[in-house]
C-alpha positions in Angstrom: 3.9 -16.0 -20.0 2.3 -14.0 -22.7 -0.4 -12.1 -21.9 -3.8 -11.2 -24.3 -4.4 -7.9 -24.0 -8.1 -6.9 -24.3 -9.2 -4.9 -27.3 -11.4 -1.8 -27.0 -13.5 -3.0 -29.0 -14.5 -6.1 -26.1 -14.1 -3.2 -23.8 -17.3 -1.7 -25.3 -19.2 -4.6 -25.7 -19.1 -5.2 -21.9 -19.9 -1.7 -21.5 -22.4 -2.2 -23.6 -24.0 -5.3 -21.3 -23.4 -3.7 -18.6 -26.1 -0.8 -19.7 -28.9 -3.6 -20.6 -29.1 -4.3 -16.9 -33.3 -4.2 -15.6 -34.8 -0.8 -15.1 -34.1 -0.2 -11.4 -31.7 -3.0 -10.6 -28.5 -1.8 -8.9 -25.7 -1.3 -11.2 -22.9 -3.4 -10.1 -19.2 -2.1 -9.3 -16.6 -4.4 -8.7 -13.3 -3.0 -7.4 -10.1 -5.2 -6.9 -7.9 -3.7 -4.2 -4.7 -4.6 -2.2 -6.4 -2.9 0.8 -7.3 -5.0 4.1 -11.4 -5.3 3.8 -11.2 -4.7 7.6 -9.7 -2.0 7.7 -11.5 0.1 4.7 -14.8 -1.2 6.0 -15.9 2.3 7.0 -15.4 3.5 3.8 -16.7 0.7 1.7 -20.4 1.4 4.1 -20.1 4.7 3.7 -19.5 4.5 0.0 -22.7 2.2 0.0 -25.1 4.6 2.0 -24.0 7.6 -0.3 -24.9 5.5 -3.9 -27.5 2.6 -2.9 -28.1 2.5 -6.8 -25.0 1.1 -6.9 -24.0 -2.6 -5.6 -20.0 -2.6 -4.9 -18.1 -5.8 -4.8 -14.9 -4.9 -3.0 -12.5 -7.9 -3.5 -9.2 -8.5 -0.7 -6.2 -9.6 -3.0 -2.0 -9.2 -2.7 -0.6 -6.3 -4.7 0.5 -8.8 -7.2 -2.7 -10.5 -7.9 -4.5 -7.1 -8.2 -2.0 -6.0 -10.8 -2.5 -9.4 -12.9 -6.2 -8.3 -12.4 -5.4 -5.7 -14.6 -3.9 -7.5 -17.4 -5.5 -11.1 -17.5 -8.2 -12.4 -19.7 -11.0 -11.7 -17.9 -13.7 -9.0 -17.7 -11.7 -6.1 -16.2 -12.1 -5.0 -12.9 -14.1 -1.3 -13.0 -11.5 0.0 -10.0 -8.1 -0.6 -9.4 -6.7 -0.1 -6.1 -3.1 -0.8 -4.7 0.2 0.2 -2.8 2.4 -1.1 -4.8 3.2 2.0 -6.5 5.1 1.3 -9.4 2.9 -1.3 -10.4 -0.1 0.9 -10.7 1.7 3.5 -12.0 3.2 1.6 -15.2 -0.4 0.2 -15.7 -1.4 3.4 -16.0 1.6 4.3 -18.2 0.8 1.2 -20.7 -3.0 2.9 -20.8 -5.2 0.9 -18.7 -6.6 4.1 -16.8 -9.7 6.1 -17.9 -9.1 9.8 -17.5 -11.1 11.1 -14.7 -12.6 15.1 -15.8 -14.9 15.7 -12.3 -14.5 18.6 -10.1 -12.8 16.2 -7.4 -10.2 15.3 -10.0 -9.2 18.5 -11.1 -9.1 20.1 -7.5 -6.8 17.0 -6.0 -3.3 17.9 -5.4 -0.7 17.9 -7.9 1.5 15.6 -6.1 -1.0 12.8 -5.3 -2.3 12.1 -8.6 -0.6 11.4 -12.5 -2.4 12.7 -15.5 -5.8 13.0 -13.6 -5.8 9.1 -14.4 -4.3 7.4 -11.0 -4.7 9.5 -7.5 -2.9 8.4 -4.2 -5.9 9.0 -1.6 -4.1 7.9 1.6 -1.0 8.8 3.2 0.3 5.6 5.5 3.8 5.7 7.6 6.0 3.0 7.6 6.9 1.7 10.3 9.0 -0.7 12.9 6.4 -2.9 15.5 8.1 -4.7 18.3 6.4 -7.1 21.2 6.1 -5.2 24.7 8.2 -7.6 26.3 11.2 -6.7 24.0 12.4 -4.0 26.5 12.5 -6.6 29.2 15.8 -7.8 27.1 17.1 -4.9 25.0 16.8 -1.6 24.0 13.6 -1.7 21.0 14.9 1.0 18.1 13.6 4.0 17.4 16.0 4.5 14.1 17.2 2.4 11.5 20.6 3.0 12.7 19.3 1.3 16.1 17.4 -1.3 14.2 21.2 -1.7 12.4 23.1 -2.1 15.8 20.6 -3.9 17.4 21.2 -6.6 14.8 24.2 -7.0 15.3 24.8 -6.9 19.3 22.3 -8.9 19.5 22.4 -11.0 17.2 21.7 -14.4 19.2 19.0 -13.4 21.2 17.3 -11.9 17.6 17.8 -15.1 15.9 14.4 -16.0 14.0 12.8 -13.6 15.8 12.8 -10.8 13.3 10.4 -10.2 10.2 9.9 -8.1 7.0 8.5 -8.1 3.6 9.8 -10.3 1.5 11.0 -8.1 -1.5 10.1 -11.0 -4.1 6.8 -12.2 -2.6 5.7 -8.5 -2.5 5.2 -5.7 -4.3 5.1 -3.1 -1.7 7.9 -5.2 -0.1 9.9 -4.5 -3.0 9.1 -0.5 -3.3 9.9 -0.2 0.1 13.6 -1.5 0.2 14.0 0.4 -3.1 13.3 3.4 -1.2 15.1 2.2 1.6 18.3 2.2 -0.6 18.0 5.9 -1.4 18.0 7.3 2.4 19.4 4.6 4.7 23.4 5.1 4.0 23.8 1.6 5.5 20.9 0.0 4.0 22.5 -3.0 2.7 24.6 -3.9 5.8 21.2 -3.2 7.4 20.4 -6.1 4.6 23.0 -8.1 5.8 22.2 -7.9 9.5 18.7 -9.3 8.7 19.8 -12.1 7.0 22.3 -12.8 9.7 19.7 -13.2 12.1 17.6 -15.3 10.1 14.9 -13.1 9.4 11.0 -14.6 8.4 10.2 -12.7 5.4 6.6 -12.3 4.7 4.7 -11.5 1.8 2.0 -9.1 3.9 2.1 -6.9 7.2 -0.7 -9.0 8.5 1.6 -12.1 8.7 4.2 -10.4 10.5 1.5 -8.4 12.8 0.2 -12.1 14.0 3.8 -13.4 14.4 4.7 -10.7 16.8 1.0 -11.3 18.8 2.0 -14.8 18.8 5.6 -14.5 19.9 7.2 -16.2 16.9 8.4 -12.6 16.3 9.7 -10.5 18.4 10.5 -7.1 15.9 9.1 -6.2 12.8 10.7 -3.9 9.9 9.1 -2.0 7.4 5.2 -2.9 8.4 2.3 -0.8 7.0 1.4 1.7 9.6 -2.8 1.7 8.7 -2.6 -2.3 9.1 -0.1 -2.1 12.3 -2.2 0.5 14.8 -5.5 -1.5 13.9 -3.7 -4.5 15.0 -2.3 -2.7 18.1 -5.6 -1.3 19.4 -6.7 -5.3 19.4 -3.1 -6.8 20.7 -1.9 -4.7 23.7 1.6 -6.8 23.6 2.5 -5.0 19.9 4.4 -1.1 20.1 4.4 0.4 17.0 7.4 2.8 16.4 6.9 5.5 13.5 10.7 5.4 12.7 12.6 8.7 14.2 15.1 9.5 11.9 12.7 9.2 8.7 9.5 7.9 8.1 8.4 6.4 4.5 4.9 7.5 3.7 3.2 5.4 1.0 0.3 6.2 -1.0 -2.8 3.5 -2.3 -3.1 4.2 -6.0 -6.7 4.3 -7.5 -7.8 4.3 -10.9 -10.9 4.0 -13.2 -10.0 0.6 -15.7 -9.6 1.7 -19.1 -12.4 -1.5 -20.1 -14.5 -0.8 -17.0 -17.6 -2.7 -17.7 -19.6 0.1 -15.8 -17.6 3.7 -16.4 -20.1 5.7 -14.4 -20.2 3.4 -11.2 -16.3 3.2 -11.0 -15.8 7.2 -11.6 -18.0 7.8 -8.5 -16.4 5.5 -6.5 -13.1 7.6 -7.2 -14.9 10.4 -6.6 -15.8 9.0 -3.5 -12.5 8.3 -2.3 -11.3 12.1 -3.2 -14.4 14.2 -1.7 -14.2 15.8 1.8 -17.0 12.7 2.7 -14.9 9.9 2.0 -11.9 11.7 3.0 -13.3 12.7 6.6 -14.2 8.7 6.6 -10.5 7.8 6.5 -9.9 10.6 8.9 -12.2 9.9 11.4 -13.0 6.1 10.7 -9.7 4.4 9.7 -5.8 4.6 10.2 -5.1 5.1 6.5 -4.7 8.7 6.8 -6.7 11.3 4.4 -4.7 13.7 1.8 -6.7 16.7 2.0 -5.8 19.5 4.0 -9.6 20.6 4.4 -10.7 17.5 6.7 -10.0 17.3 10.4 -9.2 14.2 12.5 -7.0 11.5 14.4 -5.9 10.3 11.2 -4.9 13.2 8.1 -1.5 13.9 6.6 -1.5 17.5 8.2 -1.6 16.1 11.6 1.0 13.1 10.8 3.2 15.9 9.4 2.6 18.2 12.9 4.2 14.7 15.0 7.2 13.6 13.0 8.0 16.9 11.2 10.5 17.1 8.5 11.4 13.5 8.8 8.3 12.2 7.1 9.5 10.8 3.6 6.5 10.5 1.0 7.1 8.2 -2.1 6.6 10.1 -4.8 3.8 10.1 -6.7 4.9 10.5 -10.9 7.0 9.0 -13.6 10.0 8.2 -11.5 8.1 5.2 -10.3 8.4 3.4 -13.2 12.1 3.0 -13.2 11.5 0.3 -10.1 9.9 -2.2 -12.4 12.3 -1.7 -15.1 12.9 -5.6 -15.3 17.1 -5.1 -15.6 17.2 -2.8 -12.7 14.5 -4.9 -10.4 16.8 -8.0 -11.9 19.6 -6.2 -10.4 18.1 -4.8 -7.3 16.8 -8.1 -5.9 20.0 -10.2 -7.3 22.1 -7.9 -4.7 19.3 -8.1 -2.1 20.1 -12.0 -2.5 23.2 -11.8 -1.9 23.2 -9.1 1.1 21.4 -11.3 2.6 23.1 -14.2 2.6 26.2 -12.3 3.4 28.2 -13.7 6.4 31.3 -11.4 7.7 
């Protein structure tokens, strides 16, 4: 499909409308995110207390549909949010970010943001989630290397009653086993064993979360730690294991859109999401875990560092990203995934 891109000058026309709003109407804000609504709540109300000049419109969509969001004919979104990494970051790289030059900006760390034009503002563990009950009939894993054997010697009893991302139906699916493949030396027999128990793959951790609760599922791979201990607080029957040999840490990407329709509303919001307020929200409020290392609570990225040490991973936050949607190499990647896991020996 070929895809219209928007010109600036349409860009600035909307800007433009968006200025000729009533004297003392609330300026709207509309911000597409791959981000659970139910989960960021806190935030989203706290956001609204702080600016009630401005009226947010916080649409719940997969990675995938944000990042058409960014591209599709439409008027353009004013805040792009997602954890499919790579994605954001080669929007950003084909120059759909506006520049942020605030105080908030400038001071964030050097790791978590890309040209002061995307910043990673959480910091979420991956992680394995099993049903209670599974210990009644095996050992649950607390490694991938037990995940690994457990899918093999028990590879009956496991039958459809394992789930993970699908890495085509999901973007963060997709980054995921791509970083798998770098520090898991078995990764693809780890592949394999998954396939040869028939695992459900599903497109969001929610689906798999609800499959476990129900008992369709019985052990989950590769969930989103936020969207898991939320669940678990709800569902006594789920565990959630942070993995310990290594953890993945993944990062939701923000940006301003280059053609934001209202510049000013969407560059607060981002400022929002990188001051010690909004930051102490997702500390305090939320399981999504705050960057800073100036905010105090159950959930920062100090604190997940003090209880699994060394072992936490973080996806890196720059240009490396973009070699995971180079099209031959994804091509590539997901043809062997295919074929791993439909491998029978």
């Amino acid at each position: 499909m070929i895809r219209r891109c928007r010109s600036p000058l349409a860009g600035l026309l909307i800007a433009l409308l968006g200025l000729a709003a009533p004297a003392g109407a609330a300026t709207p804000l509309v911000v597409e995110a791959a981000l659970d609504r139910e989960v960021v709540t806190p935030l989203l109300d706290a956001f609204r207390a702080a600016h009630p000049d401005i009226a947010l419109e916080f649409r719940d969509r997969s990675t995938l549909e944000v990042d058409e969001r960014v591209v599709d004919d439409g008027p353009a979104p004013d805040v792009v949010i997602s954890s499919a990494m790579p994605w954001q970051m080669a929007r950003v790289n084909e120059g759909h970010a506006r520049r942020l030059d605030s105080a908030e900006a400038r001071q964030w760390p050097e790791w978590a943001k890309w040209r002061d034009e995307v910043f990673g503002f959480t910091f979420e563990p991956i992680v394995m989630a099993y049903r209670l009950d599974l210990s009644r009939r095996m050992l649950p894993p607390q490694t991938h290397a037990d995940l690994h054997t457990l899918l093999t010697t028990e590879r009956e009893a496991l039958a459809g009653k394992v789930t993970t991302y699908s890495p085509l139906g999901s973007g963060v699916g997709y980054t995921l086993f791509q970083q798998d493949a770098r520090y898991t030396p078995r990764f693809w027999d780890l592949v394999a064993g998954m396939g040869r128990v028939d695992a459900h793959l599903e497109n969001n951790t929610r689906a798999m979360l609800k499959g476990i609760s129900d008992g369709r599922y019985w052990l989950g791979y590769n969930l989103l730690g936020s969207y898991a201990m939320v669940w678990a607080q709800e569902h006594p029957e789920v565990i959630v294991q942070v993995p310990q040999d290594y953890a993945l840490v993944l990062m939701r990407m923000a940006f301003v859109h280059r053609d934001a329709p209202h510049p000013a509303a969407a560059e607060a919001f981002v400022d929002f999401l990188l001051s010690h307020a909004g930051q102490r929200v997702l500390a305090g409020e939320t399981p999504l875990f705050s960057v800073r290392p100036d905010v105090i609570g159950p959930y920062t990225a100090a604190r997940l560092r003090d209880q699994v040490g060394e072992r936490l991973y973080p996806i890196p936050l720059n240009a490396s990203l973009l070699a995971f949607v180079d099209p031959q190499r994804r091509d590539a990647f997901l043809a062997r995934w295919r074929r791993e896991f439909r491998r029978d020996d």
